[in-house]
C-alpha positions in Angstrom: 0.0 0.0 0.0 1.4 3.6 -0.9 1.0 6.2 1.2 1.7 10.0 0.6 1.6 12.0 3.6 1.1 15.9 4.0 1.4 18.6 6.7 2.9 21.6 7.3 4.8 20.5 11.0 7.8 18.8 9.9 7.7 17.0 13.4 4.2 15.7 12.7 4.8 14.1 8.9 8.6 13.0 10.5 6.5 11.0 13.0 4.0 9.5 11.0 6.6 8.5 8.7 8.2 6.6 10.7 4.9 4.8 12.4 3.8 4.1 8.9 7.0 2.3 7.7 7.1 0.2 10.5 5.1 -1.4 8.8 6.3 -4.0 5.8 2.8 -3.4 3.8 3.1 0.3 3.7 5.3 2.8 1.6 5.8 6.2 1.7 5.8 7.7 -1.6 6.0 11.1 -0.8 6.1 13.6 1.5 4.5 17.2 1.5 3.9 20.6 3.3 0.7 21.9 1.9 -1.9 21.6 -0.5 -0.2 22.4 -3.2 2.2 19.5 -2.5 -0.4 17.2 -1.9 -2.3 17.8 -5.4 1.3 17.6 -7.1 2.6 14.4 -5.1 -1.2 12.9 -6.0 -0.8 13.3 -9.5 2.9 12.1 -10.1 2.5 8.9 -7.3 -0.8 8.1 -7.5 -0.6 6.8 -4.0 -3.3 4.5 -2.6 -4.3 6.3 0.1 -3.4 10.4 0.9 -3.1 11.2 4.6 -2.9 14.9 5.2 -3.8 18.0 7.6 -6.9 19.5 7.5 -5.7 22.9 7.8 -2.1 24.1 6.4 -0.9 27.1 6.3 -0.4 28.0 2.2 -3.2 26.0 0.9 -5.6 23.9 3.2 -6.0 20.6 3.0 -9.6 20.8 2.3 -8.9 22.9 -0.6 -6.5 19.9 -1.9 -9.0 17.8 -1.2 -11.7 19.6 -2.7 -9.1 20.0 -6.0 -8.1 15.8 -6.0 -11.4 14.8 -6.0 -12.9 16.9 -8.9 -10.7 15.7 -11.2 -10.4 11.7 -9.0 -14.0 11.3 -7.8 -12.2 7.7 -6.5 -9.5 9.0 -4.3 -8.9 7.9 -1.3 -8.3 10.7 1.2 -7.9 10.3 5.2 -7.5 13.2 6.9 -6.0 14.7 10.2 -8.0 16.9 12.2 -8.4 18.3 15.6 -11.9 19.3 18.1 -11.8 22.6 16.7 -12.1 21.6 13.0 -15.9 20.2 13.0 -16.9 22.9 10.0 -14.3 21.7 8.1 -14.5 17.9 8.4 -18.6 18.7 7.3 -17.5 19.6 4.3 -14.9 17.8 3.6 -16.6 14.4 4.2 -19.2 16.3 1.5 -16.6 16.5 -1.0 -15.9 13.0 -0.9 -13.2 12.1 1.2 -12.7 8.9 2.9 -12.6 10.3 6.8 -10.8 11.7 9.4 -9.0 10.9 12.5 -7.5 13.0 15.4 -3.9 14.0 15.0 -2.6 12.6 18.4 -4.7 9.0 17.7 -1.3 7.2 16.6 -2.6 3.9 17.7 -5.8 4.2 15.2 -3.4 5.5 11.9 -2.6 1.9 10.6 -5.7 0.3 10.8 -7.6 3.4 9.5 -5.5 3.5 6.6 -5.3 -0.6 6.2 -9.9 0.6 6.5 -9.4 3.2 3.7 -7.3 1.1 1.5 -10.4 -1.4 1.5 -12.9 1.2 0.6 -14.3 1.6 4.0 -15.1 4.9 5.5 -13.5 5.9 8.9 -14.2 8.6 11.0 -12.4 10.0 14.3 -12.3 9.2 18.0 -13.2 12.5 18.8 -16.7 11.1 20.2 -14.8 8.5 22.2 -12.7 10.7 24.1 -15.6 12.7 25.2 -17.0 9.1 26.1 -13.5 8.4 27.5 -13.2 12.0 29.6 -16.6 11.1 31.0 -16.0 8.0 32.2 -12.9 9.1 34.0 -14.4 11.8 35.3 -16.5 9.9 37.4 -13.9 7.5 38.0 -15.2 4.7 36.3 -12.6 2.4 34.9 -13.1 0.6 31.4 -11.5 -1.6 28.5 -12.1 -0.6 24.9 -12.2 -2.9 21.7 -12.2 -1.4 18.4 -12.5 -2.7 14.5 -15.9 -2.9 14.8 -16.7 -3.0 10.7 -20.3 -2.3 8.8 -22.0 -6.1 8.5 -20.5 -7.0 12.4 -18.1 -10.2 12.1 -18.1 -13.1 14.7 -14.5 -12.9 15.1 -14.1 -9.7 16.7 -17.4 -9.9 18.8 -15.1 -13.4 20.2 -12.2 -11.1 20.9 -15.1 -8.5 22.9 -16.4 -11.6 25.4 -12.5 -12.2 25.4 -11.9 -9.1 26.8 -15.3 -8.6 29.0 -14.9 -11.5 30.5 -10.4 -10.7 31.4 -11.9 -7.1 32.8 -14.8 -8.6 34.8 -17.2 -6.3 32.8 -20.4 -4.9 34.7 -21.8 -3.2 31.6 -20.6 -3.1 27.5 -21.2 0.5 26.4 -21.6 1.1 22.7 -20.1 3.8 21.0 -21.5 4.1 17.2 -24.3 2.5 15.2 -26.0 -0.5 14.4 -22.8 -2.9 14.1 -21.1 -1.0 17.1 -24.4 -1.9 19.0 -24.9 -5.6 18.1 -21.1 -6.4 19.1 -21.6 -5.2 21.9 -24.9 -7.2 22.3 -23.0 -10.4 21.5 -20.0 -9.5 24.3 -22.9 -9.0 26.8 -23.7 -11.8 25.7 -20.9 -14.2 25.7 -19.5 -12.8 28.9 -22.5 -13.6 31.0 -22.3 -17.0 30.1 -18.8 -18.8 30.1 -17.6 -21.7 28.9 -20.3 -21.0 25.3 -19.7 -20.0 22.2 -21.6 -17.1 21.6 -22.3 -18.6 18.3 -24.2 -21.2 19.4 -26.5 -18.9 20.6 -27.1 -17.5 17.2 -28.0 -20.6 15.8 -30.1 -21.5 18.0 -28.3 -24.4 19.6 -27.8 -23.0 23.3 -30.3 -21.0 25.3 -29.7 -17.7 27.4 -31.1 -16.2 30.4 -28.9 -13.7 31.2 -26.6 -11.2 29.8 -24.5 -8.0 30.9 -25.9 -5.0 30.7 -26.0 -2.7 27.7 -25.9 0.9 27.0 -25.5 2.9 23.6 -24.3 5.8 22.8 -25.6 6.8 19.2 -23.4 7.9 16.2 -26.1 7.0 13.0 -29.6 6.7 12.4 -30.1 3.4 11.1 -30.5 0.0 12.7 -32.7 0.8 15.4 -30.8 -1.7 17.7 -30.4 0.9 20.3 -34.0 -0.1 21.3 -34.0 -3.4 19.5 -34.1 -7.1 21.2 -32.0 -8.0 18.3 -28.6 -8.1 16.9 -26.5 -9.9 13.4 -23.1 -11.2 13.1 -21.7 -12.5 10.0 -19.2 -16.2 10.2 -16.5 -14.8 8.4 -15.1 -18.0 7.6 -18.7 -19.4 6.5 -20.1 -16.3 5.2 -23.1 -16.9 7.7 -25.4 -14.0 8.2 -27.6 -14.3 11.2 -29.8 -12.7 13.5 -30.4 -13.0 17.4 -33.3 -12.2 19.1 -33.9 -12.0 23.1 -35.4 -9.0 25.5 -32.2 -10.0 27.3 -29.9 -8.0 25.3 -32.4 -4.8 24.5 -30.1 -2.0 25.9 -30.8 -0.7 29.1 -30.0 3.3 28.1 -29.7 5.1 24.6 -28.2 8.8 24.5 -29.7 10.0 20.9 -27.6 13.4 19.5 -28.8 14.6 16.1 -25.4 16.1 15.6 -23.1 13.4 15.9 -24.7 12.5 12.4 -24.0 15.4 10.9 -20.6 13.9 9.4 -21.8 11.0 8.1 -21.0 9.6 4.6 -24.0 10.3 2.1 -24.0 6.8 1.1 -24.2 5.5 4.8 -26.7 8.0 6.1 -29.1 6.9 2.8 -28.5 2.9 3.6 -29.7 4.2 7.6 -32.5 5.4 6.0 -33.8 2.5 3.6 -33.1 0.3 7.1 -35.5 2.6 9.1 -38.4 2.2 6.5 -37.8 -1.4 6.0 -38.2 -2.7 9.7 -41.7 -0.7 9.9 -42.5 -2.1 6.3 -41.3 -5.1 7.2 -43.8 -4.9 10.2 -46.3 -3.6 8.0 -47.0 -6.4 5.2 -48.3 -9.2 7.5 -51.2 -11.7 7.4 -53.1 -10.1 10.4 -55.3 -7.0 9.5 -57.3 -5.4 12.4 -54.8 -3.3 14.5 -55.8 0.2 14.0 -53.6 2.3 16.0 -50.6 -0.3 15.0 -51.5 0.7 11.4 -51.6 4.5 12.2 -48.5 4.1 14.3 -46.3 2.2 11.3 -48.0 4.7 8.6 -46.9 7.7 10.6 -43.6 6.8 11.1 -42.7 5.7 7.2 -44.6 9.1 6.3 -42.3 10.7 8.8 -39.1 9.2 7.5 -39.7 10.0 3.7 -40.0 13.5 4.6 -37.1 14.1 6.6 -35.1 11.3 5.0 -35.3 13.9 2.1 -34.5 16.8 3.7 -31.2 14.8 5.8 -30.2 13.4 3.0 -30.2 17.6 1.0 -28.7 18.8 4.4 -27.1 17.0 6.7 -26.7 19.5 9.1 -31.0 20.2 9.3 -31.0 19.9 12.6 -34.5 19.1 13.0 -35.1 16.3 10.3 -31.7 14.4 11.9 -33.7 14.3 15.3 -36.8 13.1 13.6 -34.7 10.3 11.5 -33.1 9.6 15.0 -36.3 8.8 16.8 -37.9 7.3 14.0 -35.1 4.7 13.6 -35.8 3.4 17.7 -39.0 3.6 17.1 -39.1 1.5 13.7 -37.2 -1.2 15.6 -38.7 -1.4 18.6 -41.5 -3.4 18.0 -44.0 -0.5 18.6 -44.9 -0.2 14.6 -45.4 -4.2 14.9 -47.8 -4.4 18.1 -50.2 -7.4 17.4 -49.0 -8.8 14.6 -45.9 -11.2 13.6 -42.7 -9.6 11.9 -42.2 -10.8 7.9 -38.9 -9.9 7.5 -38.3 -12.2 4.4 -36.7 -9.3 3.0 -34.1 -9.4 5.3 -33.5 -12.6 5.1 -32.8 -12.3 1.3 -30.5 -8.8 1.9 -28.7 -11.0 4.6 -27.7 -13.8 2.5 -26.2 -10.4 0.4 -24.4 -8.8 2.6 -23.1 -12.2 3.8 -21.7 -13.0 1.1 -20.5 -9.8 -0.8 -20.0 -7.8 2.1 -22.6 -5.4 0.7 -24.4 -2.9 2.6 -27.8 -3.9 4.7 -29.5 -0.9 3.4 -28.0 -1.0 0.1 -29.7 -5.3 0.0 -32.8 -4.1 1.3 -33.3 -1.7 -1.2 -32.2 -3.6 -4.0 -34.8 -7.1 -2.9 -37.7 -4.8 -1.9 -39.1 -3.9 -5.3 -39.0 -7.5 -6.5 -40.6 -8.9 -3.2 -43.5 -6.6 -2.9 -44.3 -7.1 -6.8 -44.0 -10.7 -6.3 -46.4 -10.8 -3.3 -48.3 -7.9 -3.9 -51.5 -9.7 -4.6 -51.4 -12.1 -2.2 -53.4 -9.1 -0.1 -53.9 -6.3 -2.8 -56.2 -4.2 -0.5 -52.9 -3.9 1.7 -50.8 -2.4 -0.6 -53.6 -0.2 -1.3 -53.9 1.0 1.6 -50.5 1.9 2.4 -50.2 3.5 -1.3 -53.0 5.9 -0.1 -51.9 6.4 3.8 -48.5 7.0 2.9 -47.8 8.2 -0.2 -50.9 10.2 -0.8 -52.5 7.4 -3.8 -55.8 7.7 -4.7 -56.3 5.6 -8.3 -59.6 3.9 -7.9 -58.3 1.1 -9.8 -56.8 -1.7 -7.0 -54.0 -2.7 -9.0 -53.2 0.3 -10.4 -52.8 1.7 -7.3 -50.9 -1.3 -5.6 -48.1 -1.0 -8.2 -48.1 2.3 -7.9 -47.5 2.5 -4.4 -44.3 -0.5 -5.2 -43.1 2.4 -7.6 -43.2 5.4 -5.2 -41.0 3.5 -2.7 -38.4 2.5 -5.8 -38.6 5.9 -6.7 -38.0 7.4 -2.9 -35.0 4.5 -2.7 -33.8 6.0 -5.7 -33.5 9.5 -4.5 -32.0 8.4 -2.3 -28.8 6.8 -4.9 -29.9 4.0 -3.3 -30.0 0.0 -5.5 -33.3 -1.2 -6.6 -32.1 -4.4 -8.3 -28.9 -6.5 -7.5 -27.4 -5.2 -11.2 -27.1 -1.6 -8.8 -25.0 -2.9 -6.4 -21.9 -3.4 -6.7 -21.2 -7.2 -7.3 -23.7 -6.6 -10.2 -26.0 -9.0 -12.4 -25.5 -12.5 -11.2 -25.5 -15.7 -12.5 -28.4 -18.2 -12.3 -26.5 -20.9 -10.1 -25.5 -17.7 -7.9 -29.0 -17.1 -7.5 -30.4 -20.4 -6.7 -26.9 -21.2 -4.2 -28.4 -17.4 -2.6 -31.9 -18.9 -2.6 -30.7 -22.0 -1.2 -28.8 -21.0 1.5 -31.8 -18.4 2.8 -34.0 -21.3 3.3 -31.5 -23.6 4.7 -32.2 -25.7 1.7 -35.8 -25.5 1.2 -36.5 -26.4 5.6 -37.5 -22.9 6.1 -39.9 -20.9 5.0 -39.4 -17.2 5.0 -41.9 -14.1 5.8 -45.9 -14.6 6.9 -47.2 -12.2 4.2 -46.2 -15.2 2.1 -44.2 -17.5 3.1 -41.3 -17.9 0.8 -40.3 -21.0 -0.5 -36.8 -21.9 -2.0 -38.7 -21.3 -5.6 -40.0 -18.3 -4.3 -37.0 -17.1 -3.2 -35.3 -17.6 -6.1 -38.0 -16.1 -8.4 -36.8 -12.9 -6.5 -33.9 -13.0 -6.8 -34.0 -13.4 -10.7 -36.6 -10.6 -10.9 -33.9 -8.3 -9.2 -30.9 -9.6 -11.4 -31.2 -6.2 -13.7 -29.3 -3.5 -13.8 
């Protein structure tokens, strides 16, 4: 990996030099002083990844950024930052750039880079050592594991019960979003009950009764699992996606700050929002009609999140539609917008088998399956689809069917503004062969021994048939 480093303290780009080629997989290509270097060391090296200062004295590091990435909408930038620099890491993470990290948080540099190298988007401690400063404050004394990745691996949630379990835990606090959230769920987990394998508990082959403690502090609007009895790993070695589900590990506190969204990716704030409407959707489409003020509850919400997912994703820094997003993502996953009625969730069970295996985003498999599921089912309760066409997106065509595919559309259409995947050929592992999607089908049902959903329940067929209808580009 090639690295070109820029900032205007000698001392600081001497340093970093030095931690960086301590390392056998990383060379320094270049070294610069300013933005001007940068955008001349960038063009003649073409390094991998460009770690520079935020702010430099003859031309900032924003501006270089802002210059690299008009003409290199792939590079991959990481910058250095400080507290006082929260204006400028807004905009810079709107111009493209990979993330940001602290200047005096040595210890994260390697792995951040190794992260940004990967195509994975980082961002700074900065929230942590508030967290941290608390803590110490009040004299509390604590451990912390970090790695944590988007679709949460089983190996690292090991290593958290590892460590739990060394420290003699009395509560796992979260720091981040969804996957931050459920690791923390699983070391909870897995340090409250020695001597099991924590993945025996998400496939259902040992029991629980008790777990540590949880509490969360926020950093995305997404998952919901802040309030949520549930929380996914992924078998690295297996490429097993699965889910766990117990009011043991529902978290006993959530702090919810708008703000500390404000920085987020556009592409990771848009797959929070897709999650948020699917787990009330996902709630919605069910065999059991009847529950009025359920109904009400779920079509508020998904009315709620469509208009202030628009107006968070346009500004990320509206203050007010971030809170709403916020509340509406523990509230979708709650069970509250599911009171009286079973959870379908075949459509996460499809995005799961995804994400497994590609490593693709959870919101970015949800959107891509969801089109191709509801126009697949749709008829097995038209009047359904109807109705949420007319209580949520405002559809009033007399005409049933008319109106239930228009009300499929309007959701592909919000997913799209969204530069959000409505078919598999969208994301990024593209169209897919046929064996592909009958080994994805496969695999979802445990070989045809499961069925997935209530709304219908989805055979191996079934599964497959939706698959192939989303196999477009």
């Amino acid at each position: 990996m090639r690295i070109v480093i820029v900032d205007d303290d000698v001392f600081v780009s001497g340093a970093l030099k030095t931690i960086l080629e301590t390392d056998e997989e990383i060379t320094v290509a270049g070294v610069g002083a300013d933005g001007n270097d940068a955008v001349v060391l960038y063009k003649k090296e073409k390094p991998d990844v460009l770690l520079m200062d935020i702010r430099m004295k003859e031309k900032s590091g924003l501006e270089a950024a802002k210059e690299i990435l008009s003409f290199d909408e792939s590079a991959r930038i990481l910058l250095l930052t400080t507290f006082s620099d929260d204006e400028y890491i807004v905009k810079a993470l709107k111009y493209g750039v990979k993330g940001y990290l602290l200047k005096q948080d040595y210890n994260s540099i390697l792995p951040a880079l190794k992260a940004v190298h990967l195509g994975q988007s980082v961002f700074g401690t900065e929230i942590t050592f508030r967290v941290e400063e608390s803590l110490k404050e009040y004299g509390i004394v604590y451990e912390e594991l970090s790695g944590v990745k988007p679709n949460p691996g089983l190996s690292l949630a090991r290593e958290g019960v590892k460590k739990a379990s060394s420290f003699g835990a009395d509560l796992i606090l979260a720091v981040g979003g969804g996957s931050v959230i459920d690791t923390a769920k699983a070391a909870a987990l897995g340090a409250a009950n020695p001597g099991t394998d924590i993945w025996e508990f998400w496939m259902g082959r040992a029991q629980t009764v008790k777990a540590l403690p949880v509490g969360v502090v926020l950093t995305i609007p997404a998952a919901g699992s802040e309030m949520s009895d549930s929380a996914v790993l992924t078998d690295e070695d297996t490429k097993k996606k699965a889910g766990y589900n117990s009011d043991i590990v529902r978290p006993r506190f959530a702090v919810l700050n708008p703000e500390l969204a404000y920085t987020l990716p556009k592409y990771q704030l848009a797959c929070g929002i897709v999650d948020i409407l699917m787990h009330t959707l996902e709630r919605y489409f069910t065999p059991v009609a009847g529950n009025e003020l359920t109904d009400e509850l779920a079509e508020g919400l998904m009315r709620t999140v469509i208009r202030n997912g628009k107006k968070a994703y346009e500004n990320q820094e509206d203050y007010d539609a971030m809170s709403e997003l916020t509340w509406c993502a523990s509230l979708s996953h709650n069970g509250l917008t599911g009171l009286g009625r079973p959870k379908d969730f075949a459509c996460h069970k499809l995005g799961h088998e995804l994400s497994g295996r590609f490593d693709e985003a959870h919101g970015a498999t949800l959107s891509a399956v969801w089109g191709s599921w509801a126009k697949y089912v749709y008829q097995m309760d038209l009047d359904r689809f109807v109705r949420y066409g007319k209580q949520v997106w405002n559809i009033e065509t007399e005409d049933k069917e008319e109106a239930a595919l228009a009300s499929i559309e309007q959701t592909e259409q919000f997913f799209r503004s969204l530069n959000m995947p409505v078919c598999l050929g969208e994301l990024s592992i593209g169209v897919q062969t046929e064996g592909v999607l009958k080994s994805l089908a496969e695999y979802a049902t445990k070989k045809d021994t499961v069925r997935l959903g209530c709304f219908k329940e989805l055979t191996a067929q079934d599964a497959y048939e939706i698959y192939k209808e989303a196999n477009h580009r």
